[in-house]
C-alpha positions in Angstrom: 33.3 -147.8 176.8 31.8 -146.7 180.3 33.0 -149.1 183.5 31.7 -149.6 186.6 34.5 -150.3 189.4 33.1 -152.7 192.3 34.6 -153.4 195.8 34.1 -153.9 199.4 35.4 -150.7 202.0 38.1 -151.9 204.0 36.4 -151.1 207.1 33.1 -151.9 208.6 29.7 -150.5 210.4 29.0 -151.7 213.7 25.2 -152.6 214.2 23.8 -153.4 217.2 21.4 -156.7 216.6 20.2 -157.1 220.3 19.5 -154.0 222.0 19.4 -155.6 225.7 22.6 -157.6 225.7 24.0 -155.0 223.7 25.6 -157.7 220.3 26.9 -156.3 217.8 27.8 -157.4 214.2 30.1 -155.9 211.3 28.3 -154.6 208.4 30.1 -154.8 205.0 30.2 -152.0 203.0 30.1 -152.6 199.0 30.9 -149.7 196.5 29.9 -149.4 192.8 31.6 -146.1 191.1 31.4 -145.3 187.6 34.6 -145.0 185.9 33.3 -141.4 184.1 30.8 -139.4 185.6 32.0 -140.8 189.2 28.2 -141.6 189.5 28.7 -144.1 192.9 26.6 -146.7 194.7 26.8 -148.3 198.1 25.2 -150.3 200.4 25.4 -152.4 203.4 25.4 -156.3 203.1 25.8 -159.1 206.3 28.7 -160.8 204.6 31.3 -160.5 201.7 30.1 -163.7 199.8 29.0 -164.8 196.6 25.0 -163.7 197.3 25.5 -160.3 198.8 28.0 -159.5 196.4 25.8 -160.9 193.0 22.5 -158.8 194.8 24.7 -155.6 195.2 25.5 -155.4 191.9 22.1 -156.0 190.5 21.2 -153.0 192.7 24.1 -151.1 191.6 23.0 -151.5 188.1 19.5 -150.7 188.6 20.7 -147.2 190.6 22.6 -146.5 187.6 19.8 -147.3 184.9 21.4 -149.4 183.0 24.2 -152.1 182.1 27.9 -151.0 182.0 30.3 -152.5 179.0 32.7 -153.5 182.3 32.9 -154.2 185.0 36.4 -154.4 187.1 37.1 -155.5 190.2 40.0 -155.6 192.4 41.3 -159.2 192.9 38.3 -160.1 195.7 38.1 -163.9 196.2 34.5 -163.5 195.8 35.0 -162.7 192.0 38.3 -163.9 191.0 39.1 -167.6 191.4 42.5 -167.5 190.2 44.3 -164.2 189.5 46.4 -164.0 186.4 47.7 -161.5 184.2 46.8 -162.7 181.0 44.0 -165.1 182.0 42.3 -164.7 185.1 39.5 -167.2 186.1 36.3 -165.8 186.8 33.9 -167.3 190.0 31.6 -169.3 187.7 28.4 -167.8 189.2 30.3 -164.5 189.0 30.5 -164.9 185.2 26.6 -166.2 184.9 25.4 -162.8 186.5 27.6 -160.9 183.7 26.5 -162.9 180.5 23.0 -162.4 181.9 23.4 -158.7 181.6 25.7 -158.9 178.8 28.5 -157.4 180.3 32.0 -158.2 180.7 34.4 -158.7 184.3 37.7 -157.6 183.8 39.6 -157.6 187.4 42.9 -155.4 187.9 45.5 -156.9 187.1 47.5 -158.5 189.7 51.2 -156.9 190.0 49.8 -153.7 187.9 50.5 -150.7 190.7 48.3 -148.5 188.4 45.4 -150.8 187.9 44.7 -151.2 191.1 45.2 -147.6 191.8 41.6 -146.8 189.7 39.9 -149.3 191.3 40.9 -148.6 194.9 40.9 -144.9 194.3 37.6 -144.4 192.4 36.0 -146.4 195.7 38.3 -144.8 198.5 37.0 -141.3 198.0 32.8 -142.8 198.0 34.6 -144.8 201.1 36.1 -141.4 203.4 32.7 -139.7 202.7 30.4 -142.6 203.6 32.3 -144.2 206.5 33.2 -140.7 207.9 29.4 -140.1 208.4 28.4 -143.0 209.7 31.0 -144.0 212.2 29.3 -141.6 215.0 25.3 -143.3 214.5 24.2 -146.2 216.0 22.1 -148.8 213.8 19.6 -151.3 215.2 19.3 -153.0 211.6 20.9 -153.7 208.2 17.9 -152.1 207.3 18.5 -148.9 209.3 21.7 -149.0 208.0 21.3 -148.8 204.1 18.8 -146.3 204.3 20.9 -143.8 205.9 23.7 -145.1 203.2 21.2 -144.5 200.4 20.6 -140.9 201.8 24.0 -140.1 201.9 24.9 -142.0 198.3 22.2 -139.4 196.7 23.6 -136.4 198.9 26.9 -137.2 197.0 25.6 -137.5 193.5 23.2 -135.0 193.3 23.8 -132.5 195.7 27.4 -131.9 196.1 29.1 -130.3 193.1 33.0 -131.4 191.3 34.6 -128.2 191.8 37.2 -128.4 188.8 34.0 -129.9 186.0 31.0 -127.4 187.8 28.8 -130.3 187.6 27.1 -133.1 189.8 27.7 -136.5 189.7 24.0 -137.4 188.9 24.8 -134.4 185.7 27.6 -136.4 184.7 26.3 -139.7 184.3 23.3 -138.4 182.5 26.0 -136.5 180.5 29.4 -139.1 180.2 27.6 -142.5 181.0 24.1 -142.8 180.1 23.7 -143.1 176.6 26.3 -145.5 176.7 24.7 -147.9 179.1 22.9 -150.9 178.0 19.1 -151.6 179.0 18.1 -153.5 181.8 17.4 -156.8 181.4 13.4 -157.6 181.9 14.2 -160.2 184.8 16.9 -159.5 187.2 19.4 -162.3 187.5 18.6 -165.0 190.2 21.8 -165.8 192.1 22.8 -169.6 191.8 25.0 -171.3 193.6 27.2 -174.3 192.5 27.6 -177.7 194.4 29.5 -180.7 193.4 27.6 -184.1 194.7 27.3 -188.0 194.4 23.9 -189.4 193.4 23.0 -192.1 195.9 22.1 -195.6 194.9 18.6 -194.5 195.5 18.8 -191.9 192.6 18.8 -188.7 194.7 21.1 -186.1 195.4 21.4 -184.2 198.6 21.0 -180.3 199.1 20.9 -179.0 202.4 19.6 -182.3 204.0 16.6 -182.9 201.7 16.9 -185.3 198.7 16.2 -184.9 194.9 15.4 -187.6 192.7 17.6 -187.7 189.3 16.9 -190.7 186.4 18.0 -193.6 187.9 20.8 -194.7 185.6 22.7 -191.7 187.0 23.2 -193.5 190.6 26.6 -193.4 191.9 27.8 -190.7 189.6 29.0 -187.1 190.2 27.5 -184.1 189.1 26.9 -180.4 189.7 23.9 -178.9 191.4 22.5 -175.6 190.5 20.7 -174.4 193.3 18.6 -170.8 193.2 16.1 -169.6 196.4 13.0 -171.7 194.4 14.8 -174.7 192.2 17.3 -177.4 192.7 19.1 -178.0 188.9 21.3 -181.4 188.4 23.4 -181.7 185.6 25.6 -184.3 184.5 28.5 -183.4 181.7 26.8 -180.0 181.2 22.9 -181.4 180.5 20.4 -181.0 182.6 19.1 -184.2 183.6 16.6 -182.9 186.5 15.3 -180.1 187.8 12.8 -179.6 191.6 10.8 -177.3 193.2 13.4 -176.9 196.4 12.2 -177.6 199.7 13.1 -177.2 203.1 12.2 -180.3 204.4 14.9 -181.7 206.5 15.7 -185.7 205.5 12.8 -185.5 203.3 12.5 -186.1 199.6 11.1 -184.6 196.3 10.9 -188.1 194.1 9.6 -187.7 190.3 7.8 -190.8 188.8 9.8 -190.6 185.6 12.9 -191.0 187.9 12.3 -194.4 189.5 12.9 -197.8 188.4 10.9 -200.8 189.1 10.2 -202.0 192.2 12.4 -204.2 191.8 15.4 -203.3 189.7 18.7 -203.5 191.2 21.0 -200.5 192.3 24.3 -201.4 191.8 24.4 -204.7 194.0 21.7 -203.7 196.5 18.2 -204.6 196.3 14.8 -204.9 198.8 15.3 -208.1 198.6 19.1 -208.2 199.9 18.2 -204.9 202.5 15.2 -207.2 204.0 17.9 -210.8 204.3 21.0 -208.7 205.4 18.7 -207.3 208.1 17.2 -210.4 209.4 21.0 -211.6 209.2 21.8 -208.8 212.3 18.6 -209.6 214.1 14.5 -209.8 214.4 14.6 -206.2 215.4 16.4 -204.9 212.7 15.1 -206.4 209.9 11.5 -204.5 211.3 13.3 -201.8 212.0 14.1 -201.8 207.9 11.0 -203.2 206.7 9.3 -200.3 208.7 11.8 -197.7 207.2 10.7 -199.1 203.5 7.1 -199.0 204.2 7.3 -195.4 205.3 8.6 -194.3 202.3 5.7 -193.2 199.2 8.8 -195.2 197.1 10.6 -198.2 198.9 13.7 -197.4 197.0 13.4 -194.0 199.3 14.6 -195.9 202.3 17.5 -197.6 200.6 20.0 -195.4 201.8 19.1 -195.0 205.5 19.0 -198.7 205.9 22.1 -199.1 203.6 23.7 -196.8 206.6 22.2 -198.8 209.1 23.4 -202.2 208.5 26.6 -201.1 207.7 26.9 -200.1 211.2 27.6 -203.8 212.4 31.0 -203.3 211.1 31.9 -200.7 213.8 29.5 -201.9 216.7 29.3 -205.4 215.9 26.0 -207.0 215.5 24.9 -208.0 218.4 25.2 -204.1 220.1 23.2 -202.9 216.3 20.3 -205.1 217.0 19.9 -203.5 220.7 20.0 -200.2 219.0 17.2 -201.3 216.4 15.1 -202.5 219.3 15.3 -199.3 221.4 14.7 -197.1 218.0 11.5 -198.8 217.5 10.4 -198.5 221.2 10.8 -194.9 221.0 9.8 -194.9 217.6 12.4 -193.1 215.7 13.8 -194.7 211.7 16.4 -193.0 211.4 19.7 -193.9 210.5 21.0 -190.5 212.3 19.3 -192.1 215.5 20.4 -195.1 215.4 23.7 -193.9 215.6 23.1 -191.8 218.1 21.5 -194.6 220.1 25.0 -196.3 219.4 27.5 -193.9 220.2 25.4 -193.0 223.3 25.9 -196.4 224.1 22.1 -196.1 225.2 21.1 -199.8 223.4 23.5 -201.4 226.2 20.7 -199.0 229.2 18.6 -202.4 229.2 18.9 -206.0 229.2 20.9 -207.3 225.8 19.5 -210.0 223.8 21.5 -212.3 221.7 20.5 -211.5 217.7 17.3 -213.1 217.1 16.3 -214.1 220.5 12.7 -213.9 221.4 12.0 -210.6 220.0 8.7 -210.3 220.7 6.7 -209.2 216.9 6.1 -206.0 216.1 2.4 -205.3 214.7 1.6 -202.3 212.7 -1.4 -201.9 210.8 0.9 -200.1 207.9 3.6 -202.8 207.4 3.3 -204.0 203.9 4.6 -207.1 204.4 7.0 -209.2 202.2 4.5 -209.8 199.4 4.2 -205.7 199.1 7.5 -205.7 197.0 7.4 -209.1 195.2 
């Protein structure tokens, strides 16, 4: 059985990320040593979470040509959820990468002097000669950085000899570690990250302030988001129940047809119909500050949340001081709910003149106000 030991170097590389005001940030350095031949890897990452660490050891694999039976590392957070010595729980994504490559994770044991001795031993020896070359250079980019790492990395394998085995690393692994690897997989893995969230009454689920549409008999439940650089996964008890293109747009959504409802079928206790009469309830303004909201959405069930948020702002401000806000947000032309905080907490609906709710509001016309009948 060949083994790959993996860890972070306890210390960092400075490099120098503005040349004229002279800022510097800590490059971590990550270490891949085979347990046999000594064959090592390293490179430089930004951080020590779960990304770098999944991409390092996809490199590491690839410098190695091929797929160790194990892989062990020292009791990191990044891998290791929950240390134990019989059962240790593995970082879920952690896990994913390895049963992609069909491969194992077995961390040192916690409280095991000896285990921890390999793993911190195999990596403090690729650690003195990396770190003790590198500590007098000066880097202008990550980039800079690992290529002077990966010169250094093949100086060591290739070029400097073990004296007591009269070979080379690079000889060794060909030798001791080689046959025994596994193939590459065709694709590399694609590093996912786990999120726990709520779908909204409106069927969509939130990643990084944009809005993915799930069936709508999901609303209100929990469930777990898979989210790679391209997709956006939801699943709900372990089946996938949606999957989106991701997209970066803030506050915006990605809604599929199959998803939606009818235009009128209730969510929960909420729908147009009650939106449209709570609003008119607070004021003139707000209701066509709602009705505007609705009509700018390609779905009106889109806009359920936002004016959801809205009205339930009376509570706080009281209603009178919300249908101010709802006046000045459509004079400057702004629907969102975020604004209409703002406006709030700025106290910037009290700048002008303060109408009682439903007092003379003069109509708003817009040529792309659907009107009541629009959702009937």
């Amino acid at each position: 059985m060949n083994i790959l030991f993996v860890d972070y170097a306890g210390d960092t590389v400075p490099v120098v990320i503005d040349r004229l005001k002279g800022t510097v940030r800590r490059a971590q350095i990550f270490v891949a040593v085979m347990g046999a031949s000594n064959f090592s890897y390293g490179e430089a990452t930004w951080t020590q979470g779960l990304g770098d660490w999944i991409g390092a050891h996809g490199r590491a694999f690839e410098a190695v040509g091929g797929v160790p039976n194990l892989l062990v590392p020292d009791n990191t957070k990044v891998a290791v959820i929950k240390a134990c010595l019989y059962d240790p729980q593995i970082n879920r994504t952690y896990a994913a990468m390895a049963a992609h490559y069909d491969t194992a994770v077995l961390p040192a044991r916690p409280r095991k002097p000896r285990d921890k001795a390999k793993v911190e031993g195999c990596v403090l020896i690729v650690e003195r000669w990396l770190l003790g070359r590198l500590r007098h250079r000066i880097f202008y980019s990550l980039a800079e950085l690992n290529a002077a790492t990966a010169d250094l990395m093949t100086r060591l394998n290739e070029e400097r000899v073990i004296r007591r085995l009269g070979r080379t690393r690079r000889q060794l692994l060909e030798e001791l570690d080689r046959p025994k690897l596994k193939p590459l997989p065709v694709e590399p893995y694609v590093f996912a990250e786990w999120r726990i969230r709520r779908v909204g009454i409106d069927y969509h689920v939130e990643v990084d302030k944009h809005f993915y549409s799930v069936p709508f008999r999901f609303a209100r439940q929990e469930v777990e988001a898979r989210i790679t650089a391209r997709t956006v996964e939801v699943f709900a008890r372990g089946e996938r129940i949606a999957a989106h293109l991701r997209s970066s747009g803030n506050g915006g959504h990605t809604t599929l047809r199959d998803h939606m409802p009818s235009s009128h079928r209730r969510h929960g206790d909420w729908t147009i119909d009650r939106i449209r009469k709570e609003a008119t309830l607070v004021g003139a303004a707000t209701g066509i500050l709602c009705e505007l909201i609705l009509e700018r959405r390609s779905h009106p069930e889109q806009g359920f949340r936002t004016c959801i948020g809205i009205l339930r702002l009376a509570k706080p401000f009281g209603a009178l001081r919300l249908e101010a806000a709802a006046e000045r947000a459509i004079e400057i032309g702004t629907l969102s709910y975020g604004s209409v905080r703002s406006i709030l907490d700025k106290r910037l609906d009290q700048a002008g003149k303060r109408r009682e709710p439903g007092s003379d509001v003069a109509p708003i016309l817009h040529p792309n106000i659907r009107g009541p009948r629009y959702y009937q």
